[in-house]
C-alpha positions as CSV (number, residue, x, y, z in Angstrom):
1,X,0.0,0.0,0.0
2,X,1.5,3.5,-0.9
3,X,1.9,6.0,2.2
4,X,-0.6,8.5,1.4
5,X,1.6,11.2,3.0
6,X,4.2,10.7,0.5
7,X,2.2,10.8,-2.5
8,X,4.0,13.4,-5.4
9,X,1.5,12.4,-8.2
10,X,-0.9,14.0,-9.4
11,X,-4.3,12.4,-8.7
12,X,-5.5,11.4,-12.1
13,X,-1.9,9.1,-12.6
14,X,-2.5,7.2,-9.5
15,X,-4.0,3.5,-9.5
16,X,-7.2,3.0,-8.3
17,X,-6.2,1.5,-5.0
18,X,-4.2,4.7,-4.4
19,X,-7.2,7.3,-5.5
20,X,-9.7,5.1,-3.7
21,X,-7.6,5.4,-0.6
22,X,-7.0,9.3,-0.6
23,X,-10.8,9.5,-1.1
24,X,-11.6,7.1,2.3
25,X,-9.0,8.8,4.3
26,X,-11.2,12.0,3.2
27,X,-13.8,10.5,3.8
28,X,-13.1,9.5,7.5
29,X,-11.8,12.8,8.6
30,X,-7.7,12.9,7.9
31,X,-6.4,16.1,6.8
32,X,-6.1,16.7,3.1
33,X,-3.1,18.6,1.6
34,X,-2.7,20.0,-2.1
35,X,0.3,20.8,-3.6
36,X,0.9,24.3,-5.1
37,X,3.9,24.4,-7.9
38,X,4.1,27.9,-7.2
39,X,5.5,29.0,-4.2
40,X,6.2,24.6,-4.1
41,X,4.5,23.8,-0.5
42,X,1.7,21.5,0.7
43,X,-1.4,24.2,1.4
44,X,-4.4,22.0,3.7
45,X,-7.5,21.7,1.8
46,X,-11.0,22.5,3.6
47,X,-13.1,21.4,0.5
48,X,-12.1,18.5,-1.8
49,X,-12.8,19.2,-5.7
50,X,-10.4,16.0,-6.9
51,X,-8.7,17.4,-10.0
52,X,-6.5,14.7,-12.2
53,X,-4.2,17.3,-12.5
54,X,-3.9,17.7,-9.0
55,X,-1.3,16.3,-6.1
56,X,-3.3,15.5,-3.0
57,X,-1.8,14.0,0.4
58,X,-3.0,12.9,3.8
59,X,-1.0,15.4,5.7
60,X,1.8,13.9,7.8
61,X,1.5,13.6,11.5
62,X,4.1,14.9,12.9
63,X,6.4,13.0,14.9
64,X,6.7,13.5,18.5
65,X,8.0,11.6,21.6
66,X,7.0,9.5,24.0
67,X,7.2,11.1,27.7
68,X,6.9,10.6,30.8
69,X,7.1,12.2,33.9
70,X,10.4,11.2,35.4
71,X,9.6,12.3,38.7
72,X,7.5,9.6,38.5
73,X,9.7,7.0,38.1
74,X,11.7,4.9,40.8
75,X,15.7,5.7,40.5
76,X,17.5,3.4,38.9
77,X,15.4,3.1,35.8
78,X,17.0,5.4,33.3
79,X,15.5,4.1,30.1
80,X,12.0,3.7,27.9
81,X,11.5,2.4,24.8
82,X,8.0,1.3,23.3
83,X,7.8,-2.2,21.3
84,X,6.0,-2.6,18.2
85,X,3.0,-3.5,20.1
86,X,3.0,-0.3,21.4
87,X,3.7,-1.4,25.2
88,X,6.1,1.2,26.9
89,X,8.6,-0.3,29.0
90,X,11.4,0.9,31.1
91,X,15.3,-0.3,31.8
92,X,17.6,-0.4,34.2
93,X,20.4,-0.3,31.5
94,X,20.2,0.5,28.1
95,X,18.2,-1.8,26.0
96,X,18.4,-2.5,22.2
97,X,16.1,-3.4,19.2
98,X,15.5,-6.7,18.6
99,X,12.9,-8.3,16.4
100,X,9.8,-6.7,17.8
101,X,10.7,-5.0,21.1
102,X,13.6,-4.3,23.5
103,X,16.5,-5.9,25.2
104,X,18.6,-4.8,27.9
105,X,21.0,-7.0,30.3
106,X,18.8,-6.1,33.1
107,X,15.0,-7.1,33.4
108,X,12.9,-4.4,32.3
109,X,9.3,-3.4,33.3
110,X,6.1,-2.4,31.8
111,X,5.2,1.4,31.9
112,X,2.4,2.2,34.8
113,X,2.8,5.9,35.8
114,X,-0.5,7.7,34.9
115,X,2.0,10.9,32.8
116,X,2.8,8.5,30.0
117,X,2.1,9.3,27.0
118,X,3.0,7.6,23.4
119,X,4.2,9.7,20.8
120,X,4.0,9.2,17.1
121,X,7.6,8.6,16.0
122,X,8.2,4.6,15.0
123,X,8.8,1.9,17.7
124,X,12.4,1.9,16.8
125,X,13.0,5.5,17.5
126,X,10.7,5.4,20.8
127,X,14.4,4.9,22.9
128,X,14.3,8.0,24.9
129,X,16.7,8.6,28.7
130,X,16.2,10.2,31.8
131,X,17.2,13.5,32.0
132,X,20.6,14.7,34.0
């Protein structure tokens, strides 16, 4: 499936998969973008009038962080990363990707603290530290 956010042709070129996706993700309330050759940026569109002519995107999300409130958290665990899954966990030592989720030398533990919250960057850049 093509990532609608990355789309750079104009709407009349695309399959029909392609169109018929832009046209759901309209449909169901995601942000629409149009790009103007002249000044060459992404402008969001309030009302859809699908031209062939025209390049239309889902506009990107952007990508933010996981957090926590460190305050929050017992000393010792330094670390949290978030698995493909999407569970949070957090390490005593600093873990690595592997296959699906995080490894460290030391046991790690699920994220409970009520101040979580999951950003929007991919599972493999969820790898964030405690503040010094």
């Amino acid at each position: 499936m093509t990532d609608l956010t990355k789309i750079n042709t104009p709407f009349g070129e695309l399959d029909r998969a392609t169109q018929g996706a832009l046209l759901l993700a309209a449909h169901e309330g995601a942000e629409i973008e149009l790009f103007f050759e002249d000044p060459g940026a992404w402008f969001t569109v309030d009302e859809y009038i699908w031209h062939n002519g025209c390049i239309y995107r889902v506009k990107p999300v952007p990508l933010t962080p996981d957090t926590i409130d460190w305050s929050q958290v017992a000393d010792g665990w330094d670390w949290m990363a978030r698995d493909e899954a999407g569970c949070a966990s957090l390490f005593r030592a600093e873990p690595l990707p592997s296959g699906s989720g995080w490894v460290a030398l030391a046991i790690g533990a699920r994220v409970t603290q009520p101040s979580y919250r999951r950003g929007t960057r991919n599972w493999r850049d969820s790898l964030i530290r405690r503040p010094t």
